[in-house]
Structures are given as structure tokens and as C-alpha cells.
C-alpha positions in Angstrom: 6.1 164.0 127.1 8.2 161.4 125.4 9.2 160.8 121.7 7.3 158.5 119.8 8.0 157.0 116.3 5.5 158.2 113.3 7.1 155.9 110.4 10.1 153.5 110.1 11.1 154.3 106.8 12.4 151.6 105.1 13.8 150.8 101.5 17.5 151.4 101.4 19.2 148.4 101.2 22.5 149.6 102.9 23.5 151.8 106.0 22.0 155.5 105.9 24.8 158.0 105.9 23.2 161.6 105.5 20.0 163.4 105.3 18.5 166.8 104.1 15.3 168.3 103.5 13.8 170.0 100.2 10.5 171.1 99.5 8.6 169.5 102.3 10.5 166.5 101.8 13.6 164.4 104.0 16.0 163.1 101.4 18.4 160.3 102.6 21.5 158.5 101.3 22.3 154.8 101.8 25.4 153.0 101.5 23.4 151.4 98.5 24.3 154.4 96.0 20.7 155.8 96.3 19.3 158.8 97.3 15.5 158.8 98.2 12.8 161.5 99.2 10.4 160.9 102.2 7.3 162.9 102.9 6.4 163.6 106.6 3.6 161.4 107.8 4.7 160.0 104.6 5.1 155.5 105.1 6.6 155.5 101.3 9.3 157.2 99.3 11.0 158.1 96.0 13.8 157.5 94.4 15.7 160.7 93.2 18.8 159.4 92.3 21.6 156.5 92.0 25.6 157.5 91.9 26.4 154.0 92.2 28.4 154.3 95.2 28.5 154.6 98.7 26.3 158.0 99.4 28.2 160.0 102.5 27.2 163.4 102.4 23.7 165.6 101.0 23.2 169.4 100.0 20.7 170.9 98.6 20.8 174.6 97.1 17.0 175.2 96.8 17.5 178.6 95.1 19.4 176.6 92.1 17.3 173.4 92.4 20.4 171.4 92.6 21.5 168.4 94.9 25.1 167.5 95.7 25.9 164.3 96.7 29.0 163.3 98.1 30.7 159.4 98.0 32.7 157.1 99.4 35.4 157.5 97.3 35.3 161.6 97.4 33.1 162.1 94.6 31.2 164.8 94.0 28.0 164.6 92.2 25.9 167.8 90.6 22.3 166.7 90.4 19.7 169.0 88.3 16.6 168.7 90.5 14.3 170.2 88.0 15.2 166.9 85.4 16.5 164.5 88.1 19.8 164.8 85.7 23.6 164.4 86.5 25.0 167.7 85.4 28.5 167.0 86.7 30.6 165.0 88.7 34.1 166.4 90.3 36.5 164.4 91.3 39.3 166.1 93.7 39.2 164.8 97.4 40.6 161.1 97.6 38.9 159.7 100.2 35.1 160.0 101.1 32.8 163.5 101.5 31.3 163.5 105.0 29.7 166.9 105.0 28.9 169.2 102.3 27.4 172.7 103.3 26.2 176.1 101.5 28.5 179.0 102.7 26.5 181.5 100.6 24.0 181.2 97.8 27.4 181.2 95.6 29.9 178.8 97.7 29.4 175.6 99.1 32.4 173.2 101.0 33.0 170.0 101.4 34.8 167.8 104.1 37.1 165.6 102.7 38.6 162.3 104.6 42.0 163.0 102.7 42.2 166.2 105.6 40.9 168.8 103.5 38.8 171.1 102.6 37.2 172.1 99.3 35.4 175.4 98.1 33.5 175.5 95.3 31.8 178.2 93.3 28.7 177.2 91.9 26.1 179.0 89.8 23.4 178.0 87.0 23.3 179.5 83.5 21.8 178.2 80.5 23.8 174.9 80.1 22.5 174.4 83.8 24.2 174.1 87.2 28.1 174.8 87.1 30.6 174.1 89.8 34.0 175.2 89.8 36.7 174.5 92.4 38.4 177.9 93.9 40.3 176.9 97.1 41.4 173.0 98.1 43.2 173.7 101.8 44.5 171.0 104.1 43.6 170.9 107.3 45.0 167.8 109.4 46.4 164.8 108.3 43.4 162.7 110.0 39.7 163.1 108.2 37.8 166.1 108.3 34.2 165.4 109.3 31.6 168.0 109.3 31.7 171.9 108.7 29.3 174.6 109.8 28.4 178.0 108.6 27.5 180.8 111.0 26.0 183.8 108.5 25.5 186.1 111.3 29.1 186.1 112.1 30.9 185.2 108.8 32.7 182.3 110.4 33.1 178.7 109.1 33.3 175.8 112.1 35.6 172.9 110.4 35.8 169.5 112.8 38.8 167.8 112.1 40.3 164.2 113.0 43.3 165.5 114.9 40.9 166.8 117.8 40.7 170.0 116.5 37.9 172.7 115.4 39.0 175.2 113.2 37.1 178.4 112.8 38.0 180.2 109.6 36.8 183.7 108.1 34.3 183.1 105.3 35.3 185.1 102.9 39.1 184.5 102.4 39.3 181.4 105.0 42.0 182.2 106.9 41.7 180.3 110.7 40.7 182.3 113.3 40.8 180.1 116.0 41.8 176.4 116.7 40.4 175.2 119.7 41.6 171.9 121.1 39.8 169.2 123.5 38.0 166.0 121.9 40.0 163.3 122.0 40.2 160.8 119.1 39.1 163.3 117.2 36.5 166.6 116.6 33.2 164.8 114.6 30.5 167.4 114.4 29.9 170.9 114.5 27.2 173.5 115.1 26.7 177.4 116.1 23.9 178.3 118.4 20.9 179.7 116.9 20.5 182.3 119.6 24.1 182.6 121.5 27.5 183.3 120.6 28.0 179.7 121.2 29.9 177.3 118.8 28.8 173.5 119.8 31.3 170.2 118.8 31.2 166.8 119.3 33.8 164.2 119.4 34.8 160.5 119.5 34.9 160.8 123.0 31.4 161.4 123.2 31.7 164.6 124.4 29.7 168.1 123.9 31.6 170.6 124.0 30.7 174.8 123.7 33.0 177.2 122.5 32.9 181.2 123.0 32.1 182.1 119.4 34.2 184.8 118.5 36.9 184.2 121.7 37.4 180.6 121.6 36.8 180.6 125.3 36.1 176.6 126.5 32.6 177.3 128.5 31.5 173.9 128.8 32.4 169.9 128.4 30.1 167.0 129.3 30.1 163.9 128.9 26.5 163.0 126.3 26.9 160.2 123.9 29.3 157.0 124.9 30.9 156.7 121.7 31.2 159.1 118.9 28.9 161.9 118.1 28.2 162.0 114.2 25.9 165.1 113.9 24.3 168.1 115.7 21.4 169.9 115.1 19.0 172.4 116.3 15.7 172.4 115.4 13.8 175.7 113.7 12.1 176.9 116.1 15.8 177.2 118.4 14.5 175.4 121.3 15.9 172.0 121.3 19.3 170.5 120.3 19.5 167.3 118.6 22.4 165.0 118.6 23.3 161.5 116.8 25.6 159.1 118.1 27.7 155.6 117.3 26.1 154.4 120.7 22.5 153.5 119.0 21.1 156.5 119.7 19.9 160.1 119.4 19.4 162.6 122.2 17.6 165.4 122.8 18.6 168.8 124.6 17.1 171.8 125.4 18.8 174.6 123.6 19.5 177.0 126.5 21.2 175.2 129.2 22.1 171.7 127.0 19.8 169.7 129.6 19.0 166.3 128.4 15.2 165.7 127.4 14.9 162.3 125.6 16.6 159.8 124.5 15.6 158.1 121.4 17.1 154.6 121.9 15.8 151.1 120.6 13.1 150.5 123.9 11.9 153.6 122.4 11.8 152.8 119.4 15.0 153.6 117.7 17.9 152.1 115.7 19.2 148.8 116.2 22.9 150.2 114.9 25.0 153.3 115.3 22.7 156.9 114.2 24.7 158.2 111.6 22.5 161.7 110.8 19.7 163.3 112.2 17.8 166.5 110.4 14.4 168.4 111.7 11.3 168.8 109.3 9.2 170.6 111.5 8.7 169.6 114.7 9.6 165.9 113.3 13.1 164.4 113.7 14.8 162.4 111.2 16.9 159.8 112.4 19.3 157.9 110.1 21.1 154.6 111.0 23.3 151.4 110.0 20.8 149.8 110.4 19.4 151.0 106.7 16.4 152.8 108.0 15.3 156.4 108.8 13.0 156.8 111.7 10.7 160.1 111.7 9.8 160.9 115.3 7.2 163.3 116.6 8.9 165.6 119.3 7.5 167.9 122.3 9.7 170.1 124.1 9.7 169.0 128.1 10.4 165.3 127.5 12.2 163.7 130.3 15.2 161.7 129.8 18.4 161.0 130.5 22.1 160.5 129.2 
């Protein structure tokens, strides 16, 4: 069965950088400063907030009802979800946030495009959420563009600009492992739900999977023709999703990295490089340049191709 599109959401009035989900709920922010909520099967949103600059990077830590939101310039906002106020904003990285992510329910990091990587403790009390900066590490002189967690394993995936991944412990983030191969540069990350498999993609369009703990290469192909920007699977483990400069989004099943669909513009897709992608459900959330975020309804045993 093919994808089709359930709502073209529209209402940003610049380029959609990064998505999440709370409560039900897809959040995306624009180039325009703003961060909105959509609903599934939802035609209209909400706006949550306004930072005033370009918005690069989402996280929300449900069990502290806060949302971070990382900018353009490397900004880090603290947004109280449960009064829609700015608690704090930290400034430290000097060039844009592309990824923020929660490494525990007490740590989050961030991916700078100065190269580096910041920790952050973070907590609520009764003056309401707190952040507080514990380790700032370079990493590679080139940008730093997405991190993943892997719980299960205690290891941190870190997708750097030189062409790197770097796989650090958790808890005192030492590296691990640094496995080379994408040229141009390492853009997105992401451990398999149900393998000791670490996934990255690159600016060469490339998919590459890792050996989790052994950094063994097991497999490169060729899926995207220009940069892949994000990876991810969707909850119930089956499929893999992926977002790419090229226009469009792909879809892979989870066990063998077969192609399924592809979400392109005959389909129904963006007109301009997909720049996020997030599942809500069996929906997918598709974020472009192009200022809009497509929800599509998908079925596992789509045909496709790359």
C-alpha cells in the first residue's frame, strides 16, 4: 500500500527545521522564530511559542513539562510548558543548535555548529525549570549535527562534520569508538530499536550501520542523493524513516533496511529539501523548506524504491 498525505500543515512563514511530539501533539519550528503544535488528523495548529529567531532544534522533557528550543545563533531557550513562559535562555555554543536530546530524565545535550557538544543538568524546583551547563567538549572543527542516546547500552551516538561518529559512554563521556566513512560529513544518527545496530547518515547520502558496541562497518548503501538530515524509527520498531536534502523522505523496513516508499512531491511531498521527520503513531511528520509539515498515513508493505 502506498503513503498518502492526511493534512498539509501550513502556517509557518519560513523553512521548518525540527519537530517533536508532546501530549498527542507534533510541535514544529520554522525559520520564522515560532514554534507551533499540530494535532493528528488535526488541519489547524497552535502557537506555543516565539524566540525571535531562526528555530533549529526541539526537546521536550514531558516529566518536567519543559520545551528547549535551540536557534540559529546557538541559543538555548527554557520554555515552562505548564505557563507557556520563558524560564531561561543560555547562551554558550556560537553557532546554531541542530539537535538537542534527553540523555536521562536529569541530562540533556545539545549539538552545537561551533563542533561541540554541551551537557546540561536540568531539574525543576519551586522557581521552576533550571538548567545548568556541566560539560562543553569539542568534537571536530566542522559542525556537529545530531546526537542519539541508546539507554539500553549507555552509549551516546554524536554525528560530526569531519565524517565522523563518535560513540561516547554516558555517564562520564569519554569516546568509545570513532567510526569513519561519510564523506562530506556524518549528518544523522540512530540506534536500532531491536539490534545492536547503530545507523548514520551522511552528506553523501549514504546509510550506513555500525556494530553497536564493536564498531564493526556491517553495511553502506547508497539511499538519499544528497544529504540525509534525520533518521527515525517508528514505535512499533518496524519501519525506518529517513529525511533528505533531495526533496524527499523514504521509508525502510527495520530489519533488512529494504526500501518501502518514497514520499516525494508526485506523492505528495515537499517541494524543497525535508529537513525533519518524527512518528506520531503510525503517522509521519515530514518537515520541509518549503515552510510546511506534511502528516502522512503509513502501512508497512509499501512498495517503492530509492
Amino acid at each position: 500500500m502506498r503513503p498518502f498525505v492526511v493534512h498539509r500543515h501550513s502556517g509557518h512563514r519560513g523553512a521548518v527545521y525540527a519537530l517533536a511530539v508532546r501530549q498527542g501533539r507534533v510541535l514544529s519550528g520554522s525559520g520564522d522564530g515560532m514554534v507551533a503544535a499540530w494535532g493528528k488528523d488535526a488541519a489547524s495548529g497552535e502557537a506555543v511559542a516565539q524566540v525571535g529567531q531562526a528555530v533549529f532544534a526541539l526537546a521536550v522533557l514531558d516529566h518536567l513539562d519543559i520545551l528547549l528550543i535551540g536557534t540559529e545563533v546557538g541559543d538555548l531557550h527554557v520554555v515552562d510548558l505548564s505557563d507557556r513562559r520563558e524560564a531561561q535562555r543560555m547562551v554558550l555554543h556560537r553557532r546554531g543548535i541542530y539537535r538537542i536530546v534527553a540523555l536521562d530524565d536529569q541530562r540533556v545535550a545539545c549539538a552545537g555548529g561551533d563542533g561541540s557538544l554541551s551537557v546540561w543538568g536540568v531539574r525543576r524546583d519551586a522557581r521552576g525549570p533550571q538548567l545548568t551547563l556541566q560539560r562543553h567538549i569539542p568534537m571536530a572543527e566542522e559542525k556537529v549535527r545530531d546526537i542519539a542516546m541508546d539507554p539500553a547500552r549507555g552509549l551516546v551516538a554524536v554525528a560530526c562534520g569531519d565524517g565522523t561518529v563518535r560513540v561516547l559512554d554516558a555517564v562520564d563521556l569519554n569516546e568509545r569508538l570513532t567510526l569513519e566513512g561519510h564523506i562530506g560529513g556524518a549528518t544523522s544518527v540512530a540506534w536500532h530499536p531491536g539490534k545492536p545496530v547503530l545507523l548514520s547518515g551522511g552528506k553523501d547520502g549514504h546509510l550506513r550501520a555500525w556494530h553497536a558496541e564493536l564498531g564493526t562497518p556491517l553495511l553502506a548503501q547508497p539511499a538519499h542523493r544528497a544529504g540525509i538530515y534525520a533518521l527515525a524509527f517508528d514505535p512499533r520498531r518496524e519501519l525506518l524513516a529517513t529525511a533528505s536534502r533531495d526533496k524527499t523522505a523514504k521509508v525502510w523496513r527495520a530489519d533488512d533496511l529494504e526500501p518501502l516508499m518514497r514520499l516525494d512531491r508526485p506523492a505528495g511531498g515537499h517541494t524543497h529539501s525535508v529537513n525533519h521527520i518524527c512518528w506520531l503513531g503510525d503517522h509521519l511528520f515530514t518537515a520541509g523548506d518549503d515552510r510546511m509539515v506534511i502528516e502522512w498515513s503509513i502501512t508497512d508493505g509499501g512498495t517503492g524504491g530509492r
